[in-house]
PDB file of N, CA, C and O in Angstrom, chain B, residues numbered from 101:
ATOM      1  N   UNK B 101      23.261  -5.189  -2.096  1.00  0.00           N
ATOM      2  CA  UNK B 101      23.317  -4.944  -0.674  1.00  0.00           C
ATOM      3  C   UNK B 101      21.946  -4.471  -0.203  1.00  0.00           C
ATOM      4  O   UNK B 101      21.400  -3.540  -0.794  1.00  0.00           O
ATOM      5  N   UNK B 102      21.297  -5.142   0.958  1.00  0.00           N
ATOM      6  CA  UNK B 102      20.288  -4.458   1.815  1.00  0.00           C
ATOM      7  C   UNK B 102      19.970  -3.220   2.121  1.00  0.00           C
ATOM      8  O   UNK B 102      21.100  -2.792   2.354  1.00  0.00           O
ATOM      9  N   UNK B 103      19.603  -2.758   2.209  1.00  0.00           N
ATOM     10  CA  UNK B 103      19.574  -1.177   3.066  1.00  0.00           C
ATOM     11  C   UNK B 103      18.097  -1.292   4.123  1.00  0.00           C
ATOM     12  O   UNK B 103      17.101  -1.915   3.756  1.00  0.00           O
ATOM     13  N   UNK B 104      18.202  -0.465   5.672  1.00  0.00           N
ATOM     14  CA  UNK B 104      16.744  -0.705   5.580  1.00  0.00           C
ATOM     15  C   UNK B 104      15.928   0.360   5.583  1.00  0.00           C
ATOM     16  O   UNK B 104      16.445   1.454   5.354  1.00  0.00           O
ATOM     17  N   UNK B 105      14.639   0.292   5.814  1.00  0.00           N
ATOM     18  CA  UNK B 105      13.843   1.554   5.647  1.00  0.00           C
ATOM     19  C   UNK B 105      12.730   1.257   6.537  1.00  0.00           C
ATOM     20  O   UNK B 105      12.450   0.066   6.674  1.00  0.00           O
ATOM     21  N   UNK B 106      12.086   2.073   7.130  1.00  0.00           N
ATOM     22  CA  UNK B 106      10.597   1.857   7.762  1.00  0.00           C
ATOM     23  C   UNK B 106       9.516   2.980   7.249  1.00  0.00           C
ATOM     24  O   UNK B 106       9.691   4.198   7.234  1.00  0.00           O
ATOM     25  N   UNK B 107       8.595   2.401   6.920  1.00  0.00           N
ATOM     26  CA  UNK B 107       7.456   2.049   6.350  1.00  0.00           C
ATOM     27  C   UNK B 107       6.525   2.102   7.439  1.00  0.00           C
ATOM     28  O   UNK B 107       6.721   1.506   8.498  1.00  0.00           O
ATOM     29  N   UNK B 108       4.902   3.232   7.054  1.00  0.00           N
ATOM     30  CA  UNK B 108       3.589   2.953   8.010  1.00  0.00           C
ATOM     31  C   UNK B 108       3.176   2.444   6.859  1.00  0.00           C
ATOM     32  O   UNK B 108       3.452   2.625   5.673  1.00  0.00           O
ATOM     33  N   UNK B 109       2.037   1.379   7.814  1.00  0.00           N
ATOM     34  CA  UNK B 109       0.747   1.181   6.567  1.00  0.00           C
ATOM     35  C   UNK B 109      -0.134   0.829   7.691  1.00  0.00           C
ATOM     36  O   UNK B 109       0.174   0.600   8.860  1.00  0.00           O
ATOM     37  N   UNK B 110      -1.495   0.828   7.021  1.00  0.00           N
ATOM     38  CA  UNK B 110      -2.779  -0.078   8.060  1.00  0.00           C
ATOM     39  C   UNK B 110      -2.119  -0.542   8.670  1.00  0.00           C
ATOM     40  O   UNK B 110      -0.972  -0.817   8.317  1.00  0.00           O
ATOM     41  N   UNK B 111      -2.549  -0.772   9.687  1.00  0.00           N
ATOM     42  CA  UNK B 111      -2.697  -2.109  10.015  1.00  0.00           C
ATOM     43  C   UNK B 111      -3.401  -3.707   9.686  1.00  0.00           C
ATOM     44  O   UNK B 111      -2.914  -4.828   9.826  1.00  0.00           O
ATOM     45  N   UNK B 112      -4.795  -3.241   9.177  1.00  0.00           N
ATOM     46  CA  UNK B 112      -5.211  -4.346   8.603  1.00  0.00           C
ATOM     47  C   UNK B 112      -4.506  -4.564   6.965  1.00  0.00           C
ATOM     48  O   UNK B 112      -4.420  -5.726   6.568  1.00  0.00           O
ATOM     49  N   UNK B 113      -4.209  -3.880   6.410  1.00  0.00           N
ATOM     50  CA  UNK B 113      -3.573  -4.301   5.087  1.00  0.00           C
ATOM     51  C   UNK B 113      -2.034  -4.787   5.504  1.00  0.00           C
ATOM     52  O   UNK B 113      -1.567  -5.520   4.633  1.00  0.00           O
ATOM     53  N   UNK B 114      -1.006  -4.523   6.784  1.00  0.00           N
ATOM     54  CA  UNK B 114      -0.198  -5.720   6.986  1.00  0.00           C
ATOM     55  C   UNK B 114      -0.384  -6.603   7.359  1.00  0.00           C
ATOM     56  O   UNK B 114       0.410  -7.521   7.153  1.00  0.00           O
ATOM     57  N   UNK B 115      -1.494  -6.785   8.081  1.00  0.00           N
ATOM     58  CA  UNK B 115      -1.832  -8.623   8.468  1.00  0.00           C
ATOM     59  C   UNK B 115      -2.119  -8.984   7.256  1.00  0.00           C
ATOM     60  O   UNK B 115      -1.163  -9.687   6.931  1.00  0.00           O
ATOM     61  N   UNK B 116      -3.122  -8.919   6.056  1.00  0.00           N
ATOM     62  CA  UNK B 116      -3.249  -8.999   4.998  1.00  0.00           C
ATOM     63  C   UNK B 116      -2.437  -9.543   4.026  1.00  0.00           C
ATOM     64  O   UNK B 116      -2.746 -10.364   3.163  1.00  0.00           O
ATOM     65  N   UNK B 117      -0.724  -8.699   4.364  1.00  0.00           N
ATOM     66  CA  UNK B 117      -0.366  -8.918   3.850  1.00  0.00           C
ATOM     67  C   UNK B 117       0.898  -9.413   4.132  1.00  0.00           C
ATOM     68  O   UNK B 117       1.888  -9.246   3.419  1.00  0.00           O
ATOM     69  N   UNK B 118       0.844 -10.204   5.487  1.00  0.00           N
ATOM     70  CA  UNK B 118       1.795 -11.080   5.894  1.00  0.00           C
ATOM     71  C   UNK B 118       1.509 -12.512   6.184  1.00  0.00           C
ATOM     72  O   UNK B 118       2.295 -13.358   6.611  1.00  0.00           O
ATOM     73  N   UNK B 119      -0.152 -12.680   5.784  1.00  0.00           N
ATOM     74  CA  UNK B 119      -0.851 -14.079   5.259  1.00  0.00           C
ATOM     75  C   UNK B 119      -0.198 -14.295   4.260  1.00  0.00           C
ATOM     76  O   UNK B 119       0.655 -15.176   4.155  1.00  0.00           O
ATOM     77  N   UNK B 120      -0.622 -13.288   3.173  1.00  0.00           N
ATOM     78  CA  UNK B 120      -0.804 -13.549   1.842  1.00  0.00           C
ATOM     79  C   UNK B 120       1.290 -13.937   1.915  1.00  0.00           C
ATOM     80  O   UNK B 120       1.705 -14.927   1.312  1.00  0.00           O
ATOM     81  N   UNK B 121       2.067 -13.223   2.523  1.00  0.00           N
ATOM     82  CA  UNK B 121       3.700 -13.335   2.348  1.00  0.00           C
ATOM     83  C   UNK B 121       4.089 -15.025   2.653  1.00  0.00           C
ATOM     84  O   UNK B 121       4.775 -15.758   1.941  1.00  0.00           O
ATOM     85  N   UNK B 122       3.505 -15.308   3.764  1.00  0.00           N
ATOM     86  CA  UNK B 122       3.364 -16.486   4.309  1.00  0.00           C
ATOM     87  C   UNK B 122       2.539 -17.668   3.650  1.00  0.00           C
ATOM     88  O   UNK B 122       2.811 -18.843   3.896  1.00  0.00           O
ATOM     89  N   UNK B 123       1.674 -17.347   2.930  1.00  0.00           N
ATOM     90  CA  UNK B 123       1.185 -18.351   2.054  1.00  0.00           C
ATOM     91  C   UNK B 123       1.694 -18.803   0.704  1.00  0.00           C
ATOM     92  O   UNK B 123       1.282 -19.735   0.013  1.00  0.00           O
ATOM     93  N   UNK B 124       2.843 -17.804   0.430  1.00  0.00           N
ATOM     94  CA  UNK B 124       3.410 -17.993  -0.753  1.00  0.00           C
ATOM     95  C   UNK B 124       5.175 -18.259  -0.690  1.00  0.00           C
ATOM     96  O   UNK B 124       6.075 -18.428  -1.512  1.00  0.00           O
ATOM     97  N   UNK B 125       5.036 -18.177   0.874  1.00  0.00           N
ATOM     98  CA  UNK B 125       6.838 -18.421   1.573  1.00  0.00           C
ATOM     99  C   UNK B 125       7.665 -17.848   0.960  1.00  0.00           C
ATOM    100  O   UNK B 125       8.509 -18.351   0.218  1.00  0.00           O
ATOM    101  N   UNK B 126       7.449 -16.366   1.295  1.00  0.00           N
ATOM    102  CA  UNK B 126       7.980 -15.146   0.998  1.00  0.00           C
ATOM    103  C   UNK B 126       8.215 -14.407   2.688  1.00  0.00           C
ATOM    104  O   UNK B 126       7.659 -14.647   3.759  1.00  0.00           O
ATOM    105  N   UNK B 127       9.031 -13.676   2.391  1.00  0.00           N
ATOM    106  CA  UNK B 127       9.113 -12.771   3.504  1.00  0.00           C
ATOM    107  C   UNK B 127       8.517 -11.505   3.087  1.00  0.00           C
ATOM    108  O   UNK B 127       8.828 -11.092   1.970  1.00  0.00           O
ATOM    109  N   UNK B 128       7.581 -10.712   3.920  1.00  0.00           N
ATOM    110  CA  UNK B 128       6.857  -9.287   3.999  1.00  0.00           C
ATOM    111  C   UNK B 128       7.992  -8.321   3.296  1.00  0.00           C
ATOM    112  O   UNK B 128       7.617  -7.333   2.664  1.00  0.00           O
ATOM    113  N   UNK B 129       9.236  -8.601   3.411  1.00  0.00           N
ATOM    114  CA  UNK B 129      10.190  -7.505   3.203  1.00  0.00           C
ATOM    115  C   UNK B 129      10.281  -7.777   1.531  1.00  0.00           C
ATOM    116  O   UNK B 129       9.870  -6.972   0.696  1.00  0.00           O
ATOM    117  N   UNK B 130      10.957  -9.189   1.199  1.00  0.00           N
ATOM    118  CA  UNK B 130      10.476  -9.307  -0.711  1.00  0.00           C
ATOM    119  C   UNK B 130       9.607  -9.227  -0.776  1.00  0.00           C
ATOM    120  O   UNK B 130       9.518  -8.707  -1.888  1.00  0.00           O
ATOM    121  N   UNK B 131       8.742  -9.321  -0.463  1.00  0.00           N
ATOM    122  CA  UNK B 131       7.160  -8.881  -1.050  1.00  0.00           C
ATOM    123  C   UNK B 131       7.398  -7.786  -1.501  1.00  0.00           C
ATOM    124  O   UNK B 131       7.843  -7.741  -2.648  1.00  0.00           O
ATOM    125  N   UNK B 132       7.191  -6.577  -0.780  1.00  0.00           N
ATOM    126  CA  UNK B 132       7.301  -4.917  -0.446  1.00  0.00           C
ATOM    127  C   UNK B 132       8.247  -4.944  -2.092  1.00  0.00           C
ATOM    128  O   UNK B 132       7.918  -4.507  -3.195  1.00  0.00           O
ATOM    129  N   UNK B 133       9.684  -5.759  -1.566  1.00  0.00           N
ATOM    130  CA  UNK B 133      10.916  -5.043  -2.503  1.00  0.00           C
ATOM    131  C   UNK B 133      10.081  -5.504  -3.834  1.00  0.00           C
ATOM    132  O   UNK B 133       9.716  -4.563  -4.540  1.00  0.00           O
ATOM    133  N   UNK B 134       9.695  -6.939  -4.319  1.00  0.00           N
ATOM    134  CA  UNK B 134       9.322  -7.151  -5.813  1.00  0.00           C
ATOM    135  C   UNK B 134       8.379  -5.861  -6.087  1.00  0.00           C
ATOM    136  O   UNK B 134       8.822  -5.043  -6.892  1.00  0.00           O
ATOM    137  N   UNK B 135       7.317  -5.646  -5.586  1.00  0.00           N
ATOM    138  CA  UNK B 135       5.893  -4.713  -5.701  1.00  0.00           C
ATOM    139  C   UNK B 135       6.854  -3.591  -5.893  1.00  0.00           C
ATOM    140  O   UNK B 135       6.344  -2.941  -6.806  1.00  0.00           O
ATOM    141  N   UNK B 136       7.799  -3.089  -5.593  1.00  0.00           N
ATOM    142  CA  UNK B 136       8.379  -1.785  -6.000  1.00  0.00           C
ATOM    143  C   UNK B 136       9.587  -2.231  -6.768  1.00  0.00           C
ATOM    144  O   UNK B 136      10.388  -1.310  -6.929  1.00  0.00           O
ATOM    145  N   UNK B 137       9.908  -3.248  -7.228  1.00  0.00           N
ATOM    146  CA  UNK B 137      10.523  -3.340  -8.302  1.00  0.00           C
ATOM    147  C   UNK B 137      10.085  -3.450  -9.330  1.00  0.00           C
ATOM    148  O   UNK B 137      10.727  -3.264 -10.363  1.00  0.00           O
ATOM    149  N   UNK B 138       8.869  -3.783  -9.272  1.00  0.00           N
ATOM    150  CA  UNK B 138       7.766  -4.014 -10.492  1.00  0.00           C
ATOM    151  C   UNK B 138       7.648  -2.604 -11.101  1.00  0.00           C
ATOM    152  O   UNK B 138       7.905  -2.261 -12.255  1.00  0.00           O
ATOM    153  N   UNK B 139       7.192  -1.845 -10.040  1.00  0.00           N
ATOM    154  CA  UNK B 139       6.941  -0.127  -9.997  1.00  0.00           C
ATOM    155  C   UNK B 139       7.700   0.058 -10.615  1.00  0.00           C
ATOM    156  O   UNK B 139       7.654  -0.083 -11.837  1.00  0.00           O
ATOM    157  N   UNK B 140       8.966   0.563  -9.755  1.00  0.00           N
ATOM    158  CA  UNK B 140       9.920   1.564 -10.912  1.00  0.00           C
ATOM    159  C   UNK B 140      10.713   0.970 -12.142  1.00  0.00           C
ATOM    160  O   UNK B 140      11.464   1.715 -12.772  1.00  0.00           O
ATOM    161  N   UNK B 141      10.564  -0.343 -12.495  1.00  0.00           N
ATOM    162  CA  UNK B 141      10.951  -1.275 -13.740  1.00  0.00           C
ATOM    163  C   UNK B 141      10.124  -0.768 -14.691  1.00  0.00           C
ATOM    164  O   UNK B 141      10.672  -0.783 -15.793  1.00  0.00           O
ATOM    165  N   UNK B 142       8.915  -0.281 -14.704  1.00  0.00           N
ATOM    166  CA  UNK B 142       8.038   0.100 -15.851  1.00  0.00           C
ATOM    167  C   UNK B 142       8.179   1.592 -16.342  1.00  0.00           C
ATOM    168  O   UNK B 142       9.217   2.169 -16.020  1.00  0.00           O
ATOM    169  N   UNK B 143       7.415   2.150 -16.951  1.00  0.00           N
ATOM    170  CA  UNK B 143       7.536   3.292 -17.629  1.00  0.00           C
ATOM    171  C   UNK B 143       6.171   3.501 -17.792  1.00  0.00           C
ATOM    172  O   UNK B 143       5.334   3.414 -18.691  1.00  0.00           O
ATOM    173  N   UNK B 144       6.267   3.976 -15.962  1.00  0.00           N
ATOM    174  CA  UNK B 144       5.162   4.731 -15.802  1.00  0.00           C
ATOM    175  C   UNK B 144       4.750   6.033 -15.282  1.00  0.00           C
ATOM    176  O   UNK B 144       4.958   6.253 -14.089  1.00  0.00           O
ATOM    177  N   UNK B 145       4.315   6.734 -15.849  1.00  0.00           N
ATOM    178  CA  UNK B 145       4.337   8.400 -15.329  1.00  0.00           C
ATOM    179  C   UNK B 145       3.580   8.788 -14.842  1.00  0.00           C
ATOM    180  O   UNK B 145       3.402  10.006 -14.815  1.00  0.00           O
ATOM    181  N   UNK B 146       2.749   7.888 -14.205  1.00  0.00           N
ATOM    182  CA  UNK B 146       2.021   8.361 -12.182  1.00  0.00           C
ATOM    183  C   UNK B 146       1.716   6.752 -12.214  1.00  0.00           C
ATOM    184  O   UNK B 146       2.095   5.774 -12.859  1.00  0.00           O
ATOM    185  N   UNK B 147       0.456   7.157 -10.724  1.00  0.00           N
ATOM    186  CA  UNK B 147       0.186   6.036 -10.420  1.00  0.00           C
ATOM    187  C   UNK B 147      -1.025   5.278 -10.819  1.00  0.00           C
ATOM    188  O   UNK B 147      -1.363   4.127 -10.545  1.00  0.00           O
ATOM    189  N   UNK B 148      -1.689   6.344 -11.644  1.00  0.00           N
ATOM    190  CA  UNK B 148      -3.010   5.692 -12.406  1.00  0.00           C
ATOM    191  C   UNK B 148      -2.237   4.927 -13.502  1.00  0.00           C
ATOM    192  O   UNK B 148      -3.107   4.176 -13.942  1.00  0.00           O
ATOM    193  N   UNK B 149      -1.463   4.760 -13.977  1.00  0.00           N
ATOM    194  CA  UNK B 149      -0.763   3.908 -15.096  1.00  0.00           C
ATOM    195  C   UNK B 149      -0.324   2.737 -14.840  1.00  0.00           C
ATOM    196  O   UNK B 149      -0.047   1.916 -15.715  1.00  0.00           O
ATOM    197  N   UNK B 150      -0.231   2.570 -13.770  1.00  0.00           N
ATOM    198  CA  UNK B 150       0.346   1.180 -12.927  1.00  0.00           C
ATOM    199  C   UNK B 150      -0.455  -0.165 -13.082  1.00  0.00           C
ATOM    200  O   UNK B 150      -1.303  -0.165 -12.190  1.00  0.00           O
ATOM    201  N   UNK B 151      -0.521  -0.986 -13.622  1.00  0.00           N
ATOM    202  CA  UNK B 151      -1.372  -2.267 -13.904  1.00  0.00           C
ATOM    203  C   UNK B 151      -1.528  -2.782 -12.601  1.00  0.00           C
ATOM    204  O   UNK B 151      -0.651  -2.680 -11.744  1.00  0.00           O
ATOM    205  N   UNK B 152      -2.674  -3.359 -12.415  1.00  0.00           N
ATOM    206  CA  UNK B 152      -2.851  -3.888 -11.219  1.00  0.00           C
ATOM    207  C   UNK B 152      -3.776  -5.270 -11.127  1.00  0.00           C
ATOM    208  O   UNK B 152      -4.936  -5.603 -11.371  1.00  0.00           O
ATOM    209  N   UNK B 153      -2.239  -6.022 -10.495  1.00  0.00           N
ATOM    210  CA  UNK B 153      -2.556  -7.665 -10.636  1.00  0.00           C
ATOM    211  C   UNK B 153      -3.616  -8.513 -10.103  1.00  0.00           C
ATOM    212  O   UNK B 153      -4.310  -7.792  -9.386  1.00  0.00           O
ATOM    213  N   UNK B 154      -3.833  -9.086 -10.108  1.00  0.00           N
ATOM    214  CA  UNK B 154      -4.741 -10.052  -9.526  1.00  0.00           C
ATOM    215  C   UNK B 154      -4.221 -10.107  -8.143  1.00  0.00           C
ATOM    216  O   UNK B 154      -5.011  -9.838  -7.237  1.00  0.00           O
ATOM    217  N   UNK B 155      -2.868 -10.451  -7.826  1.00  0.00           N
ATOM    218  CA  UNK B 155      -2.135 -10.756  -6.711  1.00  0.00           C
ATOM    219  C   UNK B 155      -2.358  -9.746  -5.702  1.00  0.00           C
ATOM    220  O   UNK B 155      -2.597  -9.923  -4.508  1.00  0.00           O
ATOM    221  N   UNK B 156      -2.224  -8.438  -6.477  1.00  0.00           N
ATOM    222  CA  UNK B 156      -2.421  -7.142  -5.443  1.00  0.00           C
ATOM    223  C   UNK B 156      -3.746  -6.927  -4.890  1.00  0.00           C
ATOM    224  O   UNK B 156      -3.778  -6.173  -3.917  1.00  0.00           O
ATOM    225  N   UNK B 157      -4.921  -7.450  -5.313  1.00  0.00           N
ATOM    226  CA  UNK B 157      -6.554  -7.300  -5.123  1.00  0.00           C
ATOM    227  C   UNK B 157      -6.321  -8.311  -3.898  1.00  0.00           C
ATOM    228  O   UNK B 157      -7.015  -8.113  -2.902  1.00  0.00           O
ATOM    229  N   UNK B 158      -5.423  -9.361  -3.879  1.00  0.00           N
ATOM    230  CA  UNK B 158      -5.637 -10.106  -2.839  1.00  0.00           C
ATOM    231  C   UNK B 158      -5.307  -9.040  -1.500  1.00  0.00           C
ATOM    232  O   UNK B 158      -6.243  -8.759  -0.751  1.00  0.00           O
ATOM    233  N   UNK B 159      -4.056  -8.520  -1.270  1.00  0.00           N
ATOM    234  CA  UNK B 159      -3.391  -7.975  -0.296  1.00  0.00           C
ATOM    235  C   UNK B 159      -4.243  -6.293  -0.189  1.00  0.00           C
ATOM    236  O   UNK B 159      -4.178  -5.498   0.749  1.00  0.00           O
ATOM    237  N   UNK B 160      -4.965  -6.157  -1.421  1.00  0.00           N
ATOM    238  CA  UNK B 160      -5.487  -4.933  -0.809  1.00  0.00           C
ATOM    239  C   UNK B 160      -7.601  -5.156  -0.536  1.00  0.00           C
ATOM    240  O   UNK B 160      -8.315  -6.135  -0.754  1.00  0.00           O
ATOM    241  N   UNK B 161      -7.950  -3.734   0.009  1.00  0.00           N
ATOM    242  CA  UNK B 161      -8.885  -4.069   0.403  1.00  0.00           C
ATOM    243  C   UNK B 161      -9.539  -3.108  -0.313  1.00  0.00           C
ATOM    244  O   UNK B 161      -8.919  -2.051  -0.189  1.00  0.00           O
ATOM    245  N   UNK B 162     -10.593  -2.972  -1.067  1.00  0.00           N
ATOM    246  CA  UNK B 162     -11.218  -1.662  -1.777  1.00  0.00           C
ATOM    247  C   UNK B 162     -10.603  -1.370  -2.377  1.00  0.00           C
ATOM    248  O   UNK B 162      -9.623  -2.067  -2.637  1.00  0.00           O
ATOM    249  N   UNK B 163     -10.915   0.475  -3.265  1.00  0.00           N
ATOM    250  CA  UNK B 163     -10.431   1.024  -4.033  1.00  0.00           C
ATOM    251  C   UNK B 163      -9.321   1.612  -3.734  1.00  0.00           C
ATOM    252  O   UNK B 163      -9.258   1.749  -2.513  1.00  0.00           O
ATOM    253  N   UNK B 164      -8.011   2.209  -4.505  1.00  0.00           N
ATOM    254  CA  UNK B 164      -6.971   2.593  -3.965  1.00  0.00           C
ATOM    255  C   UNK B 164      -6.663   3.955  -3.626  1.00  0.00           C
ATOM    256  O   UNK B 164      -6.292   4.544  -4.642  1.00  0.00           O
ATOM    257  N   UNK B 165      -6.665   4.757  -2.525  1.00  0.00           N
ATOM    258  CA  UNK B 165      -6.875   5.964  -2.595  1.00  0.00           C
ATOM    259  C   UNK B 165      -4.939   6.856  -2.335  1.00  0.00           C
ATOM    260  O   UNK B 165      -4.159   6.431  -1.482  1.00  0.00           O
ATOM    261  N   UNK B 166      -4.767   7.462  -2.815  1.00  0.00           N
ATOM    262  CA  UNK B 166      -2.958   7.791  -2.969  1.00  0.00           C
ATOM    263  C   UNK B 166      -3.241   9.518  -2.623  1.00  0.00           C
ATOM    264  O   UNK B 166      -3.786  10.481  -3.163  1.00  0.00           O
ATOM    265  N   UNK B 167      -2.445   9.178  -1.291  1.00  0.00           N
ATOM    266  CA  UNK B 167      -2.626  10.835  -0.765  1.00  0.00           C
ATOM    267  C   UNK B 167      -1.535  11.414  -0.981  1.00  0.00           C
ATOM    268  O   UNK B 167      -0.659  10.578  -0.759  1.00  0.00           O
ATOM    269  N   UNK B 168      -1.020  12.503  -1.330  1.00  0.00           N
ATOM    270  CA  UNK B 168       0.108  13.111  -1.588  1.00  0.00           C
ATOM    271  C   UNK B 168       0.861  14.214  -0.653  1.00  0.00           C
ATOM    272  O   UNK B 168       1.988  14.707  -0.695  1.00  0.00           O
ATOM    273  N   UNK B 169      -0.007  14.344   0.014  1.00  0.00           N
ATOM    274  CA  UNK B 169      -0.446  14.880   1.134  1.00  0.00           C
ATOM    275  C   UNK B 169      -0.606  15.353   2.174  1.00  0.00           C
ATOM    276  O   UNK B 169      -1.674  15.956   2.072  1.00  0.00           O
ATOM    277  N   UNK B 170      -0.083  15.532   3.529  1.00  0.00           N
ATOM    278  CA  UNK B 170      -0.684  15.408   4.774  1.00  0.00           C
ATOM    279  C   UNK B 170      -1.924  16.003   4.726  1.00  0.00           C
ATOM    280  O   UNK B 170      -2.007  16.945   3.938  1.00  0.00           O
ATOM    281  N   UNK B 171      -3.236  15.621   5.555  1.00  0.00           N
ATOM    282  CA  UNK B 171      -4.023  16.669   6.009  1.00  0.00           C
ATOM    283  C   UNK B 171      -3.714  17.563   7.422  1.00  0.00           C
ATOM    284  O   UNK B 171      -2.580  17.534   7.902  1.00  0.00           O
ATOM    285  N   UNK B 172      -4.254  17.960   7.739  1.00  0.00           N
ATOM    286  CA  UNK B 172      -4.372  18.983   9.229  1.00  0.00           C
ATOM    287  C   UNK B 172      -4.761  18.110   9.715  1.00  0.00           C
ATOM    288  O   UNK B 172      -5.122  17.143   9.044  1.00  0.00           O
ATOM    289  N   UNK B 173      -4.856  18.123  11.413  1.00  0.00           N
ATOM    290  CA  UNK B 173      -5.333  17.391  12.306  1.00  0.00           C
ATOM    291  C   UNK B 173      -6.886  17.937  12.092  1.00  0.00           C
ATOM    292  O   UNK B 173      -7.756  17.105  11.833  1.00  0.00           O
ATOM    293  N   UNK B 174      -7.116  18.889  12.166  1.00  0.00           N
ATOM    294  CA  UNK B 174      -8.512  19.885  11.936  1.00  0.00           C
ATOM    295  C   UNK B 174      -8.820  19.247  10.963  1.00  0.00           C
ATOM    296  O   UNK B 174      -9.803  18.706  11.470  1.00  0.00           O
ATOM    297  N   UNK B 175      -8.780  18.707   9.581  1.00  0.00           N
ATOM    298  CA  UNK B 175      -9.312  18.877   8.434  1.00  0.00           C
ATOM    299  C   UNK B 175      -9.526  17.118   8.599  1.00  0.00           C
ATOM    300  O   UNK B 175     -10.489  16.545   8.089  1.00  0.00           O
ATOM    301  N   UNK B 176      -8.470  16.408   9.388  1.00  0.00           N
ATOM    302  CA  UNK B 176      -8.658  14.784   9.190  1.00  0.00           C
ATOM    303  C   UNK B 176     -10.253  14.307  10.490  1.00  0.00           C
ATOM    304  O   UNK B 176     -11.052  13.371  10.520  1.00  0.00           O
ATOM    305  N   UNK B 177      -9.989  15.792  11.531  1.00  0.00           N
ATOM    306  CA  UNK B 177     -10.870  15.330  12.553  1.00  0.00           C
ATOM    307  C   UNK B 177     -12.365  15.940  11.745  1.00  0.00           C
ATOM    308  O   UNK B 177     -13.331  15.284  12.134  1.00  0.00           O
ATOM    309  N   UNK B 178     -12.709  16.910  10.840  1.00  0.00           N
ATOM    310  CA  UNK B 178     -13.409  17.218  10.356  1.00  0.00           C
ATOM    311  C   UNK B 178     -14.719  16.478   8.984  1.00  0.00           C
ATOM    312  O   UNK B 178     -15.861  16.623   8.549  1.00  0.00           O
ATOM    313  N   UNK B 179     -13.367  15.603   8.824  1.00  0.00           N
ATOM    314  CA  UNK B 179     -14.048  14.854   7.748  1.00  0.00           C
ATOM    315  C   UNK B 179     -14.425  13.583   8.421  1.00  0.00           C
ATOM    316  O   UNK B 179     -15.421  12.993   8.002  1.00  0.00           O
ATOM    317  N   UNK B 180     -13.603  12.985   9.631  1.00  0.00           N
ATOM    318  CA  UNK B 180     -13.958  11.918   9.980  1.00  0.00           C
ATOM    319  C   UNK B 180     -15.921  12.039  10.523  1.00  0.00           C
ATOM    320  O   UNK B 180     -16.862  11.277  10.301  1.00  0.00           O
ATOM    321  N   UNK B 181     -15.810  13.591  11.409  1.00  0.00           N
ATOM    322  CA  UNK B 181     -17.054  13.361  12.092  1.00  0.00           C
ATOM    323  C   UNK B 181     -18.053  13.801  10.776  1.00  0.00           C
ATOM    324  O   UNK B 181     -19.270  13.699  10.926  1.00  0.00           O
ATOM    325  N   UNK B 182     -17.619  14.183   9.769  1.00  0.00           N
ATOM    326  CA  UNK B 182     -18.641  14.783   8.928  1.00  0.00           C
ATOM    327  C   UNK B 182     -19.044  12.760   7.927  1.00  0.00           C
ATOM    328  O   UNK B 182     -20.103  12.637   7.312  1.00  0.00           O
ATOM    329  N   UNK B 183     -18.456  12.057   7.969  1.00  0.00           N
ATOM    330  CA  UNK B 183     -18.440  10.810   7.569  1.00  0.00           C
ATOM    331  C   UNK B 183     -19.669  10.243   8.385  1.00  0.00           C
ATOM    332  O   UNK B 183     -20.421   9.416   7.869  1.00  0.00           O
ATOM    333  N   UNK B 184     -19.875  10.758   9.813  1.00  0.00           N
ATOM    334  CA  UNK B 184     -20.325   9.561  10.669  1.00  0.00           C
ATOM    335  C   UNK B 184     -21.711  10.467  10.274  1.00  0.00           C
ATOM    336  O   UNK B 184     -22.626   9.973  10.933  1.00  0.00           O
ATOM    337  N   UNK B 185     -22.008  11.122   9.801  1.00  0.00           N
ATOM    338  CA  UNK B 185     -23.345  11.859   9.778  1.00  0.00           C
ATOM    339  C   UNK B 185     -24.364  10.973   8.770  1.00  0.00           C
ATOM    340  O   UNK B 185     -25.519  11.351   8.573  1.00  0.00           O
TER     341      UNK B 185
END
């Protein structure tokens, strides 16, 4: 059975990755579900352990950064302007 859920991401990594869904005549939603069935099918105990496919370099952009997280509004507006320096 389905269930649904909503999900943020980029924005540029869902266009990304509703080419890449569409070029392989998939829907964005199996996409998502295989990539996390892949995940929790393995026996892996974080996320540096996670193999990472060829397929996924397509849909992502750069290195992978995994926040655990929130920041502060203060601390996200802080680093942004300390970036532009």
């Amino acid at each position: 059975m389905d269930a649904k859920i909503t999900l943020s991401f980029d924005e540029s990594v869902i266009q990304k990755a509703k080419r890449y869904a569409a070029k392989n005549n998939i829907s964005l939603s199996r996409l998502v579900e295989f990539m996390l069935q892949k995940t929790v099918s393995g026996n892996y105990s974080n996320l540096d352990d996670l193999p990472i496919s060829d397929w996924v370099s397509v849909v992502a952009e750069g290195e992978a950064v995994y926040q655990t997280k929130k920041k502060s509004r203060k601390s996200s507006k802080d680093e942004f302007f300390s970036s532009k320096k």
